[in-house]
DRENDO-1510 file (C-alpha; in Angstrom, 1 decimal, always signed):
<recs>
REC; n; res; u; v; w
REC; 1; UNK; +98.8; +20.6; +60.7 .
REC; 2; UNK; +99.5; +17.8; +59.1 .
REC; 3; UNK; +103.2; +15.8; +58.4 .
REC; 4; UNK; +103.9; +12.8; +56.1 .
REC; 5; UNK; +107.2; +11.1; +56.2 .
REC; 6; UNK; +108.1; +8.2; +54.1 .
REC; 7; UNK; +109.9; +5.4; +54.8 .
REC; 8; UNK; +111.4; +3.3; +51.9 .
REC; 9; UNK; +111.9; -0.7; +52.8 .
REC; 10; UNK; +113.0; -3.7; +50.4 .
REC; 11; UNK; +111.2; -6.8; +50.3 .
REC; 12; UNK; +112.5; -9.8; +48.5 .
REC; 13; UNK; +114.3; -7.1; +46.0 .
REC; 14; UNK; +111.3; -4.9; +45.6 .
REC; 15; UNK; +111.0; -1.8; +47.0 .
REC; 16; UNK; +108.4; -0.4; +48.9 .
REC; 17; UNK; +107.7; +2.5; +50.2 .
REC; 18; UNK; +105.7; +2.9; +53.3 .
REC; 19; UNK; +104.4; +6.0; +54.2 .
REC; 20; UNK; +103.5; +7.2; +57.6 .
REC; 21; UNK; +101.2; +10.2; +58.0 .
REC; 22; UNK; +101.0; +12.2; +61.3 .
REC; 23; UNK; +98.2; +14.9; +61.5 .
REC; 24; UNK; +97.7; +16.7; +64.0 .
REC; 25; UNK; +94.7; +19.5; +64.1 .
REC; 26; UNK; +95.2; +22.2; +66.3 .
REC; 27; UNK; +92.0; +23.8; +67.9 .
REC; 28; UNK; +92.2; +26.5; +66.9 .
REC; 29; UNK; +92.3; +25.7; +63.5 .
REC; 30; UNK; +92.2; +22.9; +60.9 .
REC; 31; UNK; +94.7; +22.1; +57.8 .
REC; 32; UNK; +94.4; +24.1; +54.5 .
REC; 33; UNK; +93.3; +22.4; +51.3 .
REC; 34; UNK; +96.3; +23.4; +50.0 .
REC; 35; UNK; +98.4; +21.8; +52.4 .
REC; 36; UNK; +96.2; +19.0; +52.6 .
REC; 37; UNK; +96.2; +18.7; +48.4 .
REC; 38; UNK; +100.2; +18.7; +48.6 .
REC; 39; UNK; +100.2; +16.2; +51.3 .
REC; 40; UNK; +97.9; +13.7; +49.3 .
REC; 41; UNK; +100.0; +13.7; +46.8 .
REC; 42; UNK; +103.2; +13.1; +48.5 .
REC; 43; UNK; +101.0; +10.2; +50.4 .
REC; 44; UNK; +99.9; +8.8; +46.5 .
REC; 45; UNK; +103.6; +8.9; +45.4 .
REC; 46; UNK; +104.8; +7.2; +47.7 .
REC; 47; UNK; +102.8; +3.9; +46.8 .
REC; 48; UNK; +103.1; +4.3; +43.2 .
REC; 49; UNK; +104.8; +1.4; +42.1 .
REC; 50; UNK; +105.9; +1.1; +38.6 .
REC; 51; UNK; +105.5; -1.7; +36.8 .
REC; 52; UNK; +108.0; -4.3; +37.3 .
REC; 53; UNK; +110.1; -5.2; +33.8 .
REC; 54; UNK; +111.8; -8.8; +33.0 .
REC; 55; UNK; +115.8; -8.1; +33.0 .
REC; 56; UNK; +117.1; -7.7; +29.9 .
REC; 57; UNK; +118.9; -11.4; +29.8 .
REC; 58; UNK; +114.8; -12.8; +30.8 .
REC; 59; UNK; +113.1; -10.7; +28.2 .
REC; 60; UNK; +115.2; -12.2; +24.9 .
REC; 61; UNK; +115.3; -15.6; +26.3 .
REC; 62; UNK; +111.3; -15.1; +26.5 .
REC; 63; UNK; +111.3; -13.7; +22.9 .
REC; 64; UNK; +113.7; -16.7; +22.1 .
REC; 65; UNK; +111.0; -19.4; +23.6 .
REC; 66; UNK; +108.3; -17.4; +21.9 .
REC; 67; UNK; +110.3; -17.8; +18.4 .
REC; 68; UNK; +111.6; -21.3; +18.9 .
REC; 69; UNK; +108.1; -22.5; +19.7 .
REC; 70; UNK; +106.7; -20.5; +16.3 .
REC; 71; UNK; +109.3; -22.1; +14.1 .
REC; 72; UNK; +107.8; -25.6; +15.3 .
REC; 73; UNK; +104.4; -25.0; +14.8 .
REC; 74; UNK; +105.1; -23.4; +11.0 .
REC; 75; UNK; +107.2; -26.9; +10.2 .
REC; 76; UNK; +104.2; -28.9; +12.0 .
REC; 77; UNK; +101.3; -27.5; +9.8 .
REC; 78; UNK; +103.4; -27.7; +6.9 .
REC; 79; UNK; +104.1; -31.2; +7.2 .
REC; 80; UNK; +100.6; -31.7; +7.9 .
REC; 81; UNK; +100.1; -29.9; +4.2 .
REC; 82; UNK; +102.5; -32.1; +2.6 .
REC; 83; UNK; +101.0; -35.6; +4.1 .
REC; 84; UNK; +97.3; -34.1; +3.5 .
REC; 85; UNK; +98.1; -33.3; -0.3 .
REC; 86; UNK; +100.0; -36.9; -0.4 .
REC; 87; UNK; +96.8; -38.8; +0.6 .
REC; 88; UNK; +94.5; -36.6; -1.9 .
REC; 89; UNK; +96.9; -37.7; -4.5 .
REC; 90; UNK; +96.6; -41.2; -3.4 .
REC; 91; UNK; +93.1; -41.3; -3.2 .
REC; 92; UNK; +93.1; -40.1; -6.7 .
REC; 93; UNK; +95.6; -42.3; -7.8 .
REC; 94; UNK; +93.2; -45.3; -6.2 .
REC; 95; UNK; +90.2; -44.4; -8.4 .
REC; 96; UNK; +91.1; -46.3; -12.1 .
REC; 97; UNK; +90.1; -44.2; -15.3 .
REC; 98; UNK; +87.3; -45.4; -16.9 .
REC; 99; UNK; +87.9; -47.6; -19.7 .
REC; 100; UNK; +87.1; -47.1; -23.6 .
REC; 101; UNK; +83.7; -49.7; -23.2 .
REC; 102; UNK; +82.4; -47.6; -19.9 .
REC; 103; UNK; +82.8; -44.2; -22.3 .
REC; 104; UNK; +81.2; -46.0; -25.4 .
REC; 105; UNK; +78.2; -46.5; -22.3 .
REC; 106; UNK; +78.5; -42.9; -21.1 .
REC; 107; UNK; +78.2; -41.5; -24.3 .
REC; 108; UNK; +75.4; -43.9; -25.3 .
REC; 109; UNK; +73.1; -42.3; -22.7 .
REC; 110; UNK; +74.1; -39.2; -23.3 .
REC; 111; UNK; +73.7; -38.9; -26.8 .
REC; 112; UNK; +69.5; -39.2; -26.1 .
REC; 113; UNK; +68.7; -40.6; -29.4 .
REC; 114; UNK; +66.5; -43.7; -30.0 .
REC; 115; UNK; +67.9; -47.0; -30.5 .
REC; 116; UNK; +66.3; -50.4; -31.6 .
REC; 117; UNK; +67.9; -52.1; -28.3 .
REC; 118; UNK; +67.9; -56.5; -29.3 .
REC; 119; UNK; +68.9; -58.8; -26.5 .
REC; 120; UNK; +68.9; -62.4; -27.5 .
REC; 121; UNK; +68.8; -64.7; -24.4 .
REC; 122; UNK; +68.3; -68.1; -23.9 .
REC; 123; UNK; +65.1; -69.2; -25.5 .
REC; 124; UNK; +63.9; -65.7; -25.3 .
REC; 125; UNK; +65.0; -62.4; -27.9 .
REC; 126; UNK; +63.8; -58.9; -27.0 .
REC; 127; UNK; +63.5; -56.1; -28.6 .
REC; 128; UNK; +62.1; -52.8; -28.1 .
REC; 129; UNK; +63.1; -48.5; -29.1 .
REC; 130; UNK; +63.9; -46.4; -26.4 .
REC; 131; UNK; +66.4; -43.9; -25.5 .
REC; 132; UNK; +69.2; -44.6; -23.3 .
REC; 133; UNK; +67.9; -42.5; -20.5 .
REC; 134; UNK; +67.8; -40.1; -18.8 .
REC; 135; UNK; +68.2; -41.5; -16.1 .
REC; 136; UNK; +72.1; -43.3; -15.7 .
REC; 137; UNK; +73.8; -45.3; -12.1 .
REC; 138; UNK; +75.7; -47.8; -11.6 .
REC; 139; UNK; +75.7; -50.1; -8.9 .
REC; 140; UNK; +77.3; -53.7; -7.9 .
REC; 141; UNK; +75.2; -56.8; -7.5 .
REC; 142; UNK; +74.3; -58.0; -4.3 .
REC; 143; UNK; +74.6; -61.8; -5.4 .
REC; 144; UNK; +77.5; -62.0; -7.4 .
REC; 145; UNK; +79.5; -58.6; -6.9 .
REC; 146; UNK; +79.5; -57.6; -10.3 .
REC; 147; UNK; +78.5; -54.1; -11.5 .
REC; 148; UNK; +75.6; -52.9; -12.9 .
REC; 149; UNK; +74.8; -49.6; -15.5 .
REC; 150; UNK; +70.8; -49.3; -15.3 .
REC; 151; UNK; +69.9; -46.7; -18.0 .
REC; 152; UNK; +66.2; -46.1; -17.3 .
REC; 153; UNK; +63.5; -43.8; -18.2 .
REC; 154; UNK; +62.2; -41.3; -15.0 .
REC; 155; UNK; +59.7; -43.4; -14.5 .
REC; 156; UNK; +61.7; -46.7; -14.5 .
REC; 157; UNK; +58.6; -47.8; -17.4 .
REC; 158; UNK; +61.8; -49.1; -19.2 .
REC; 159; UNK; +64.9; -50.3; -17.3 .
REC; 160; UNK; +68.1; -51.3; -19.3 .
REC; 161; UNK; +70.8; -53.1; -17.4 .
REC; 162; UNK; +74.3; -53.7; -18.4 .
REC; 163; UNK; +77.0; -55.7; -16.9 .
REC; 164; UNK; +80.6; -53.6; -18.3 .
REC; 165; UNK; +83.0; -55.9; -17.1 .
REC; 166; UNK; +81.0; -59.1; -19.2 .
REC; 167; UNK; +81.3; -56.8; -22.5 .
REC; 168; UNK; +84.6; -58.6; -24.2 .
REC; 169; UNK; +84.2; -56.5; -27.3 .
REC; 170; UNK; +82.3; -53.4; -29.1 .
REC; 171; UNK; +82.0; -53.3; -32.7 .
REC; 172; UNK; +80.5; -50.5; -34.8 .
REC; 173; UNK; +79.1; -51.9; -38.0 .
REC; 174; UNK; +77.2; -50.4; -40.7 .
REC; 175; UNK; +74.9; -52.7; -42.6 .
REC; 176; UNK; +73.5; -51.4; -46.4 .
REC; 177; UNK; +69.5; -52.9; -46.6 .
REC; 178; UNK; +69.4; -53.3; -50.1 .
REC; 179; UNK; +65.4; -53.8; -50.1 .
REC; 180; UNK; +65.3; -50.9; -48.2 .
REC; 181; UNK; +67.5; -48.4; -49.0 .
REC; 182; UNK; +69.1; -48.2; -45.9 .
REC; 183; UNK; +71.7; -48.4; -43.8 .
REC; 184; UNK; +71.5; -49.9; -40.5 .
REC; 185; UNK; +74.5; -48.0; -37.8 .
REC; 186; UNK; +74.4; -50.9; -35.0 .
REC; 187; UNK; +76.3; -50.9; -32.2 .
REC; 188; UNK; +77.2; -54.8; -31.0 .
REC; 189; UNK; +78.3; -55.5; -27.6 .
REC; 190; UNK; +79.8; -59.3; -27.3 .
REC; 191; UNK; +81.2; -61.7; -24.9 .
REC; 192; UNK; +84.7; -63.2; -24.6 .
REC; 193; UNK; +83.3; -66.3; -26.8 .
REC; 194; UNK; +81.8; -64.1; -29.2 .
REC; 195; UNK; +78.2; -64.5; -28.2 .
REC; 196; UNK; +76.1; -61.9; -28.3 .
REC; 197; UNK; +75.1; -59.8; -25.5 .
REC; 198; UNK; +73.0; -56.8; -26.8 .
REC; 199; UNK; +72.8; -55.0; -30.5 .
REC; 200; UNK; +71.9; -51.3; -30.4 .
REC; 201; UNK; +70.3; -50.3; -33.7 .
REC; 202; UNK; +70.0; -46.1; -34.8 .
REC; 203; UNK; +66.3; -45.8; -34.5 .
REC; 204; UNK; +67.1; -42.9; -36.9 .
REC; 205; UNK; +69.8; -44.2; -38.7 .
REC; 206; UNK; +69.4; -41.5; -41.4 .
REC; 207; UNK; +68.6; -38.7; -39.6 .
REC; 208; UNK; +72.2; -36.3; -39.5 .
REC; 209; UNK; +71.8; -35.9; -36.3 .
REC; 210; UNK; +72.5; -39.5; -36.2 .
REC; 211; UNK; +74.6; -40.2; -38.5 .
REC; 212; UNK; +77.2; -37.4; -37.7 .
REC; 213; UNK; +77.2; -38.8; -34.0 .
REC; 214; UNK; +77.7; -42.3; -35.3 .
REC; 215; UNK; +80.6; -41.3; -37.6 .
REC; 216; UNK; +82.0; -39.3; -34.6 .
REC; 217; UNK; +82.0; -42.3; -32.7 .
REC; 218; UNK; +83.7; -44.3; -34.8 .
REC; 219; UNK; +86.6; -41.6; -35.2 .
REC; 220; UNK; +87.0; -41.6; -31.5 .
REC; 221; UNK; +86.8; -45.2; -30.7 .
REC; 222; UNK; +87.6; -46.8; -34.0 .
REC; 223; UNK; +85.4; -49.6; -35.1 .
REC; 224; UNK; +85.7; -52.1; -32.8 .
REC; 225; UNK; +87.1; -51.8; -29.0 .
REC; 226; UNK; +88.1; -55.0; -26.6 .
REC; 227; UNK; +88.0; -54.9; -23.1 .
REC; 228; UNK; +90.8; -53.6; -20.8 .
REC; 229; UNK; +91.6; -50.9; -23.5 .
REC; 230; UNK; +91.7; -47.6; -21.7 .
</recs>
């Protein structure tokens, strides 16, 4: 036969329940599942132990911590969204537009047609047709920090190198050849004391390709351009 008594105890506020089992078989005999069954399950319930629950006053100053400590990090990553789209804007604000004389460059190369390209230097005029790319960079002079627009061919046969902040003016000007019959669409880049720098010359000057872009140009920029307008 078999006999399970229980004895409940507390412990630091927790109570436990401490079951003693006496069995005892007789011999002439042995326990019964049954009884055995029921007495296993008493023995089982006695250390079931829920699980043990905050108080009520614990559990919303936990939910209170929990919300307190949300609300910061939400006002943390916004700030960090405000001051991240502050420095974007600053950045921006730090690179200066182009001016009109780096556009009248830009669209130069990018118009690919030919021009009769005349440097006069000292002692030394050059002249030669090419177009104004394809390939376009711009760089700054190791020796005397000043920057550079190389318009080039791919394989850098012709090189064309331009220093933008030298160029005082631009002037469009077109120029009737009586003898000829034509009309020359020249492009002059000049310094502050009006010396020359470079004269770009329509290759095609008659071509409507041509002409319509040189005409466009003019209506966009005007006919002549100085340096530091934007």
């Amino acid at each position: 036969m078999m006999v399970v008594t229980t004895t409940a105890r507390s412990i630091g506020g927790v109570a436990v329940l401490v079951a003693a089992v006496t069995m005892s078989i007789t011999s002439g005999g042995g326990a019964s599942w049954a009884s055995w069954a029921s007495s296993s399950s008493r023995f089982a319930d006695a250390f079931a132990f829920q699980p043990c629950r905050p108080t009520t006053a614990a559990w919303r100053q936990h939910q209170t911590s929990a919300a307190a400590a949300a609300a910061v990090g939400g006002a943390r990553r916004a700030r960090n969204k405000v001051r991240l789209a502050a420095e974007a804007e600053g950045q921006e604000e730090s690179i200066p537009a182009p001016s009109k004389i780096d556009s009248i460059i830009r669209d130069l190369h990018d118009s690919s047609l030919q021009f009769r390209i005349v440097v006069i230097g000292n002692g030394a005029i050059l002249e030669s047709t090419a177009t104004l790319g394809p390939h376009m960079a711009e760089s700054t002079s190791p020796k005397t920090g000043e920057r550079l627009v190389t318009l080039a061919s791919d394989d850098r046969s012709f090189e064309f190198h331009l220093k933008p902040d030298a160029i005082a003016r631009v002037i469009f000007a077109e120029v009737d050849k009586p003898d000829s019959g034509k009309t020359l669409r020249i492009v002059r880049m000049l310094r502050e004391d009006d010396g020359p720098i470079c004269s770009l010359i329509l290759a095609d000057g008659g071509d409507d390709e041509a002409v319509s872009w040189y005409k466009a140009m003019t209506i966009r920029y005007g006919y002549e351009v100085r340096s530091g307008d934007a």
